[in-house]
N, C-alpha and C positions, 0 to 999 in steps of 0.2 A: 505350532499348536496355539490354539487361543479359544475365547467364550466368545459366544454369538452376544450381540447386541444386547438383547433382553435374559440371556444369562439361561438358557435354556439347553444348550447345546456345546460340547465341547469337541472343537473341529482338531483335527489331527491330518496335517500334510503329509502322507509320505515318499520318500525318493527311492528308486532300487537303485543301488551303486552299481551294479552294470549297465545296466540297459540305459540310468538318466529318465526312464520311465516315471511317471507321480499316478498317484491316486489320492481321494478324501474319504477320509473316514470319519464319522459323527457320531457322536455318541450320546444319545437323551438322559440328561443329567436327572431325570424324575424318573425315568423308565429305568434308569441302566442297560439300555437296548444299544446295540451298535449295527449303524447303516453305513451302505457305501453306496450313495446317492447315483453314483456314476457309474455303478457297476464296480462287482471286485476287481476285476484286476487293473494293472497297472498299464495307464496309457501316456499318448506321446502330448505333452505340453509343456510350458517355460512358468505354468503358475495359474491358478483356481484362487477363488473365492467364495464365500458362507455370506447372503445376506438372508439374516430370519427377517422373515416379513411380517411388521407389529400386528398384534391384533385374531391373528391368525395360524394355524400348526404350518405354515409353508415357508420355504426360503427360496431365494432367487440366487440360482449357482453360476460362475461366470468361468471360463475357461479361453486362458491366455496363450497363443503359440504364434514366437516370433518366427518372420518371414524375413531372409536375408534380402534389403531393396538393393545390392552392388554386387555385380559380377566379379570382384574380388580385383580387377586390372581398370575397369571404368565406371564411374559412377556417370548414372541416365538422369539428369533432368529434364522435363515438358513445356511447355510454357501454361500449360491446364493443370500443369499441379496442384493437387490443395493442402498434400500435407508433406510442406518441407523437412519439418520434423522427423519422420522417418527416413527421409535422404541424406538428412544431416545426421544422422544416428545410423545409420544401413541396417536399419531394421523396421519390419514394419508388425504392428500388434495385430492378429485374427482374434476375434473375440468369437466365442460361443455361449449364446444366454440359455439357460431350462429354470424350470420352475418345478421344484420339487414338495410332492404331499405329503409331509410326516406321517399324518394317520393312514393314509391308502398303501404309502411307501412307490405312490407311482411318479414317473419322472417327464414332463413336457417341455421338447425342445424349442425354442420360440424362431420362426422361420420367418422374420419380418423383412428380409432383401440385405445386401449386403452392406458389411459396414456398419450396420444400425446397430447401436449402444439401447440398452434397457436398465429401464428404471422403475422400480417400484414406488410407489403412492401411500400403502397401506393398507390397502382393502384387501389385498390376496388374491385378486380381481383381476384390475385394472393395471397397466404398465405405460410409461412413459417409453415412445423411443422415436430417436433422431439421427443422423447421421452427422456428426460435431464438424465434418468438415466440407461438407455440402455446400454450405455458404462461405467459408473462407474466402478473402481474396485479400487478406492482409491490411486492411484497412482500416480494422477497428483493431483493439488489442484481443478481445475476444468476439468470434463473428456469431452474428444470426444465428437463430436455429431453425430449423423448419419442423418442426416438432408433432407427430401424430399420439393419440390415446388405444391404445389394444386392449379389449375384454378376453381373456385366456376363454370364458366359459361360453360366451357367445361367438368366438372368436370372428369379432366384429372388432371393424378399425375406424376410429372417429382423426378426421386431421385439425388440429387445434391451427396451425398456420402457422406466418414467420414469426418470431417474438427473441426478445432480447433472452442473453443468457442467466436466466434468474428464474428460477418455479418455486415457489410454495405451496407447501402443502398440508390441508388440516392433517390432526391426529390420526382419525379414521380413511381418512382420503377422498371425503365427499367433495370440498372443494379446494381448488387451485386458483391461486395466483400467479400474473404475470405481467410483464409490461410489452404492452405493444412496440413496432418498430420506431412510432415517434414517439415510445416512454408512457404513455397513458397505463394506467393498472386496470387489466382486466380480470374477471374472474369466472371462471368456469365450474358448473356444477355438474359433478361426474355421474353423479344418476340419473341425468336429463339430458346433459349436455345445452341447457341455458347458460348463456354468458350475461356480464353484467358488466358493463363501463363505471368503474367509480372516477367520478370528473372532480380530480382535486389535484393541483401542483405540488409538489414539495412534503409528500406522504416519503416514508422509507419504512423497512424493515417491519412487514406486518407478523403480527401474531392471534393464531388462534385461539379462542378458547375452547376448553376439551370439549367442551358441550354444544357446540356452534352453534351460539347464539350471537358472536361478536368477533369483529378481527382488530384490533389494536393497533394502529398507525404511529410511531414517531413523527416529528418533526422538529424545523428548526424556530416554529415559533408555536408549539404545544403540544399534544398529544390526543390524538383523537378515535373515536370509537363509532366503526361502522356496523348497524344493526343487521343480521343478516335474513334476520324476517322480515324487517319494513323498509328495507335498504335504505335508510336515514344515516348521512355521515355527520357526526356532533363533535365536538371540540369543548373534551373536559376543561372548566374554568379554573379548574387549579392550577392546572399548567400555561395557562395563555398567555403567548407571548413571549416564551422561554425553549430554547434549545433543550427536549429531552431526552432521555433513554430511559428504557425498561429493562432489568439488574438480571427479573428471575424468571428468564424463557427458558423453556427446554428444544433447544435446541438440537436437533440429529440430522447428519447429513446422509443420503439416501443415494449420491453418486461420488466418484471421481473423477475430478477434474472441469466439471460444469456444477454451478450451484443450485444442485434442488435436494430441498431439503423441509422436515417439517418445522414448524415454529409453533407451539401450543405453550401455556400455560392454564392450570387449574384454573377451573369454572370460579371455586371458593376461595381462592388466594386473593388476597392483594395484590396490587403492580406494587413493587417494591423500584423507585423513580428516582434518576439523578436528573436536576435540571438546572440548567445554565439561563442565569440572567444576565444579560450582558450590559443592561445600565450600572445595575449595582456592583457587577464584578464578583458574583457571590456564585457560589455552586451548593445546593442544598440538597438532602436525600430524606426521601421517605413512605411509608405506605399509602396507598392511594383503591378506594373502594369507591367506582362510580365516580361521582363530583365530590367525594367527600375524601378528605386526608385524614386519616387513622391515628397516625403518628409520627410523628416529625422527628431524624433520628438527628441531623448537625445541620447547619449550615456555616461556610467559613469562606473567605475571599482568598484561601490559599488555594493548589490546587490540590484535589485529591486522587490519586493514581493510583490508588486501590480501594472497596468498600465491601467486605465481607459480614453476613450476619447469620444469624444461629434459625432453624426451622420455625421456631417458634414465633421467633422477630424479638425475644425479648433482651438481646444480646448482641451487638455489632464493633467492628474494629475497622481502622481506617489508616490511611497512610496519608500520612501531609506533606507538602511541602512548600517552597516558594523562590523565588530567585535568590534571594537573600534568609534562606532558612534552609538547613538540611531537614533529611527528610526525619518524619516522630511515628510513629506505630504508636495511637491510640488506641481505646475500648470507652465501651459507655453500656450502660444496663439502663433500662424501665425505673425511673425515679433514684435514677444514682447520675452524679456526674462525672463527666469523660476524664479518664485516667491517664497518664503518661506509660507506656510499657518498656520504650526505646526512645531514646532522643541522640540523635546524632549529633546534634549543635555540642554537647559537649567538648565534641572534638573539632570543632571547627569556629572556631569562636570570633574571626573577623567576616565570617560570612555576612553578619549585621551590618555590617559596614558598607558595605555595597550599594550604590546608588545607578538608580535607572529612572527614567526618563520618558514620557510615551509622547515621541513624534507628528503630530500631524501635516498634511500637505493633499495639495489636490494637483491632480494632471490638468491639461488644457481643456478637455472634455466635462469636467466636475467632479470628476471622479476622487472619492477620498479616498486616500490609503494614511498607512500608521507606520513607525518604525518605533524601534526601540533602540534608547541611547544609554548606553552605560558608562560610566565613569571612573577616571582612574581610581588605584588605592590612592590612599593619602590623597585625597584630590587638595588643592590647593587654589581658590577662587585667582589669585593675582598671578598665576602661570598658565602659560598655551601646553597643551599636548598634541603630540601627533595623534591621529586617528587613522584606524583599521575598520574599513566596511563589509561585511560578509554579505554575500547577495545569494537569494535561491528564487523563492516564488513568496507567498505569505507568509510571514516570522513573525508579527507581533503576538500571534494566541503564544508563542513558546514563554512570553510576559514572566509566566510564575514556574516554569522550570528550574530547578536548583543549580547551581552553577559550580560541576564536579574539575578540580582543581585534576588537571590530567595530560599524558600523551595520549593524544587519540588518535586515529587511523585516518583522519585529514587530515592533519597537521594546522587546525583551526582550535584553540579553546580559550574562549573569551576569558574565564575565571584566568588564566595566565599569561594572558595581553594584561589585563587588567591589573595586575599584580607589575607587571614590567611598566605600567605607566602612560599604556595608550587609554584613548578612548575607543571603543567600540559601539559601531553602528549595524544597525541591522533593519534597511526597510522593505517595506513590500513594494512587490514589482508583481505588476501584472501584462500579460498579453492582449493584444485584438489583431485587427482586420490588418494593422501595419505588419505584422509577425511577432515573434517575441524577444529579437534583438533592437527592432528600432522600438518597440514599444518598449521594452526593458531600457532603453537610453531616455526615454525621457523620465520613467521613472527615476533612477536613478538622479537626474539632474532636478526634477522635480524636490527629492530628498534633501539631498545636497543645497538648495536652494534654502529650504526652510533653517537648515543650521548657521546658513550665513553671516545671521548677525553674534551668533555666540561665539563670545570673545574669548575662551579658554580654548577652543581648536584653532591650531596653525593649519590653516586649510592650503599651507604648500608642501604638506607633510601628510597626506592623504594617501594611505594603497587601498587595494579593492581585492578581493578575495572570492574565491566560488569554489564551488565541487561537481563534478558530474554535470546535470543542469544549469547551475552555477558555475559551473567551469565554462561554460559554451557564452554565456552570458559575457564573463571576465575576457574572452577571447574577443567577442565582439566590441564592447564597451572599448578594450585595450587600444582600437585601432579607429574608435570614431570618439574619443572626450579627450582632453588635454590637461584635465581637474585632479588625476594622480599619478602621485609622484613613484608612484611600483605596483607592482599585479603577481599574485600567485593567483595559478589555476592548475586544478587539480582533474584529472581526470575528466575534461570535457570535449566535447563533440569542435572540431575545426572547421570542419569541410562537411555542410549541412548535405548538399550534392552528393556526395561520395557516399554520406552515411544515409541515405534515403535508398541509395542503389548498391547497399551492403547487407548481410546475413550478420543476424544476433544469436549466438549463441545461448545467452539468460532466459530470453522469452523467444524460440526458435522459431525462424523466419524472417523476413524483409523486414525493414524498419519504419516502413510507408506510413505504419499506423501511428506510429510514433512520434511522426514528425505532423501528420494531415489530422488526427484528430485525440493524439495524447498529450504528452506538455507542452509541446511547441504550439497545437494548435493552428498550424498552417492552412485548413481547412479550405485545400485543394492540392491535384497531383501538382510535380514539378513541370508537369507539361501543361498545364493548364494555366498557369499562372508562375510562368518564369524570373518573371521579374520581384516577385514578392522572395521568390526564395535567393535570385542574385544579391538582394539588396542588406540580407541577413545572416550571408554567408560570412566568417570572421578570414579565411584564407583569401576571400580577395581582396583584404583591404591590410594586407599583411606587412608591406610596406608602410604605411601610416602609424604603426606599431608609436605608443607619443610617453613611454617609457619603460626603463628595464621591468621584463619578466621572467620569472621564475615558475616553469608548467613539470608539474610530476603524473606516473600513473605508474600503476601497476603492471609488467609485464606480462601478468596471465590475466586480466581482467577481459570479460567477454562480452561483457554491456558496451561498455565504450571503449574497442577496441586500441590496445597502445599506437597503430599505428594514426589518430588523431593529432598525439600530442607529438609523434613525428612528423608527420607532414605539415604542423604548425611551428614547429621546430626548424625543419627544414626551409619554409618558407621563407622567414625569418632573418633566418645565416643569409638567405640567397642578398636579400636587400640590407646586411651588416647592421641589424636591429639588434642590442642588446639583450640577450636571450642568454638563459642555462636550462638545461632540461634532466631530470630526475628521471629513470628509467628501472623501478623496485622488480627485481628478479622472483619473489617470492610471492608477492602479492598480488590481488586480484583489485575491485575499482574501489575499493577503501583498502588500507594497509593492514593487514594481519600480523604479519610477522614483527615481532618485538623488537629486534635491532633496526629492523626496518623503518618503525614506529618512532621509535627513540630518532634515528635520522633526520626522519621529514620535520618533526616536531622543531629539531636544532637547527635544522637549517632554517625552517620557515621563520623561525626568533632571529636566528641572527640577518635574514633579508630583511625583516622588517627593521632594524635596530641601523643597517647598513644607509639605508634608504630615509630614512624617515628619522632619523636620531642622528646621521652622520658619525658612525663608528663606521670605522673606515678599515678596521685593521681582522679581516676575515681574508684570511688566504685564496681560499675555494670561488669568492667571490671575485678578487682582485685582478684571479685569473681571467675573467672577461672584462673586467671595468676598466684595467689601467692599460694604456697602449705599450707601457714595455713587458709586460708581463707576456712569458711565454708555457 
């Protein structure tokens, strides 16, 4: 049972316990009328749905019946498959769309070819529909769509063509946004079907106003406003220059599983604006009418990860925080100053203590990257500490994250390295055309390079650290640098080969997309360019392994399946490389389980302590380090 969208309808699912049979019952919450869109009685499906369509007495009903894809003793794959999904599930979903009239009480089945998924716009009219898996071939993470427009009343079909996965659409539904296959944002006007090129890079996230007179562009250097009469695109001067976003969209999403959805905000409202300056380091929030700023509700150089305010605007609260500050739940009112409601710091009172660092360094190419250096407790200018490097992708925005004193589910938490007496580093590593192991190797020594001269790290007391991504990284690095002295990796890819020509259970299907144009970025198949993926493989340089590591994962985890951190494991033994391996029974690609948690955390403390501090006296360890141990 549940309310329709605009609160109009109150839908009732029901089941007959024999038969397994369902029907929908509707009930108009201003009429007290009850309809059974689909006909009374009860028919064969696995599950319906009610979308009321805004603006209009119609809702768009959709009806679900799974189709066994395995004959119970062989599962049939193709090589023209497209949707692995249901092979890997042995089910496959039939959809059936109608379009139901409130007022008439009459019901139209939408007969567009098979396969085809339907989407409403708004208008009552007009419907979106595609086939989601037409264009799949695994190469993106989400494929193409090939996307047409249906009039129910003229029942006339316009083809909009290929476009990425992403529609917007005004309130009423007159126009649609999208982006072309090379990302250009195009816009089509659904009562004409004129299209209109807006030729601007680096737009996201438009919004309509209710009135369509304007669509509202973010970006990452201001905020800008396209006319939709004189189609002039202008760049509000408040915001120029500045990373922003817009607080008070109304947002409603109009499908499952593909993103189209509308974006409006009030004709008379304010843009209520958070906007990131990144010279001054400052994030500032406020109402924004036109080129003119209303009122300015904070600005503050911590970060803030929450900003709520009251309809009127005359009332807002906020959530603070900083690497070296827990988190404060403020308030502030219209000629009042901002209040404390919560402060955490009360209970964490060396958090001030904490000292950090922002790294710079440039690759061979010019390219700058940043890291961030944190320091021990107690630090002490005339002692060396060991140092712990955690690697992923970009980590210096994490800058003003507060730093939660914890066992966590990677067995990574800087706040109690730091408390133990290391330092910790964290730089950015980026990808190109080399791949993202040798490219990540010079990043890495590029980093490494800049700390060189700072005399308070013992740079022969150096491990390196990853997860997932970072795991894959640490695996590679492990076996081409000689600059640390131990390696935990967590949960990462070994065998880039194997895991290109494997099944994901998390995001279901091949992994092509993931390796040729997701983080890796390989940006070609393995047969096209062999050599870029030989060169970035961490299994075959497995023998060069240039000190002891420590690799865990979860045994149910389905993203990066455990048999990674085995067959890096195994490699390994093969060539009597100093190797132990973690193998959690209960958990998936971060640790969930508590005892589990507690483990990795103690163990990863006392490898670093073993390795890098020369405590020597850990059992668990000694078992691979010392040759009498059995």
């Amino acid at each position: 049972m549940e309310l329709s969208e605009f609160k109009n309808y109150l839908i009732i699912y029901e089941k007959d316990r024999l038969s397994q049979l369902r029907r929908m019952v509707v009930i108009d919450s201003k009429r007290e009328t009850v309809y059974y869109p689909l006909g009374p009685s009860f028919i064969q499906q696995d599950f319906s749905t009610f979308k009321e369509i805004r603006n209009d007495h119609a809702a768009l009903l959709k009806v679900v019946r799974f189709e066994r894809t395995s004959t119970g003793y062989v599962d049939l794959y193709y090589g023209k498959d497209k949707d692995l999904k249901s092979k890997m599930d042995g089910k496959k979903a039939v959809e059936e769309y109608w379009l139901w009239n409130v007022k008439t009480n009459n019901i139209q089945k939408f007969d567009l070819g098979q396969n085809r998924s339907v989407t409403d716009i708004g208008n009552g009219t007009q419907f979106l529909h595609y086939d989601g898996n037409e264009l799949r071939d695994y190469t993106r993470h989400r494929p193409l769509l090939n996307v047409s427009l249906y009039n129910s009343k003229t029942k006339s079909n316009y083809p909009i063509g290929i476009i990425q996965p992403q529609i917007v659409s005004s309130g009423n539904g007159r126009y649609l946004l999208y982006q072309s296959e090379d990302a250009k944002w195009e816009m089509l006007n659904t009562s004409n079907n004129k299209r209109t090129f807006i030729e601007k890079n680096d737009l996201r996230n438009p919004v309509f106003t209710e009135n369509d007179q304007s669509i509202y562009f973010e970006s990452s250097a201001g905020l800008w406003e396209y006319n939709l009469n004189s189609g002039l695109l202008t760049q509000l001067n408040a915001s120029r220059g500045k990373k922003v976003r817009i607080l008070n969209t109304d947002r409603s999403f109009l499908s499952q599983g593909i993103s189209i959805y509308h974006s409006t905000i009030d004709s008379d409202t304010p843009l209520i604006i958070e906007s990131l300056d990144s010279i001054s380091q400052t994030v500032s929030y406020y109402s924004l009418k036109g080129h003119k700023i209303l009122q300015d509700f904070l600005i503050t150089k911590n970060k803030v990860s929450k900003f709520l305010h009251s309809d009127r605007l005359d009332r807002w609260c906020w959530l603070e925080e900083n690497y070296n500050l827990a988190p404060m739940l403020k308030e502030s009112a219209k000629h009042a100053s901002a209040q404390m409601l919560y402060n955490e710091n009360q209970n964490d009172r060396s958090a001030k203590e904490i000292r950090q660092e922002m790294i710079d360094y440039r690759l061979t190419n010019g390219k700058a990257l940043k890291g961030l250096l944190y320091y021990p407790q107690h630090f002490n200018p005339s002692t060396q500490y060991p140092m712990i490097v955690h690697i992923y992708q970009i980590q210096h925005t994490k800058s003003k994250e507060y730093l939660i004193p914890k066992f966590d589910g990677l067995g990574f938490n800087i706040r109690l390295l730091l408390e133990q007496g290391y330092f910790v580093f964290l730089p950015d590593l980026l990808t190109d055309r080399r791949g993202p192991g040798i490219a990540g190797l010079e990043c890495i020594n590029a980093a490494l390079d800049a700390l060189a001269d700072h005399q308070n790290i013992d740079h022969s007391k150096i491990g390196l650290t990853g997860h997932s991504f970072g795991g894959y990284l640490t695996n590679l690095i492990s076996t081409q640098s000689n600059r640390f002295a131990a390696y935990i990796s967590g949960s990462g890819v070994s065998d880039i080969i194997q895991s290109y020509y494997s099944l994901n259970r998390n995001f279901p299907g091949p992994h092509y997309w993931q390796l040729e144009s997701g983080q890796y970025q390989m940006a070609s198949s393995l047969a096209d360019n062999k050599q870029l993926y030989f060169n970035n493989n961490p299994i075959y340089d497995a023998e060069k392994l240039s000190a002891p590591i420590l690799l865990w994962t979860g045994k149910t985890d389905e993203n990066v399946v455990p048999e990674n951190t085995m067959g890096f494991y195994l490699a390994l033994k093969r060539y009597r490389k100093d190797v132990i391996a973690l193998f959690y029974h209960k958990s998936g690609h971060s640790l969930t389980d508590e005892p589990e948690r507690l483990d990795l955390n103690k163990k990863a403390l006392e490898w670093w302590a073993y390795f890098l501090k020369d405590q020597k006296e850990v059992p668990w360890i000694n078992q691979q380090m010392k040759k009498d141990a059995h």
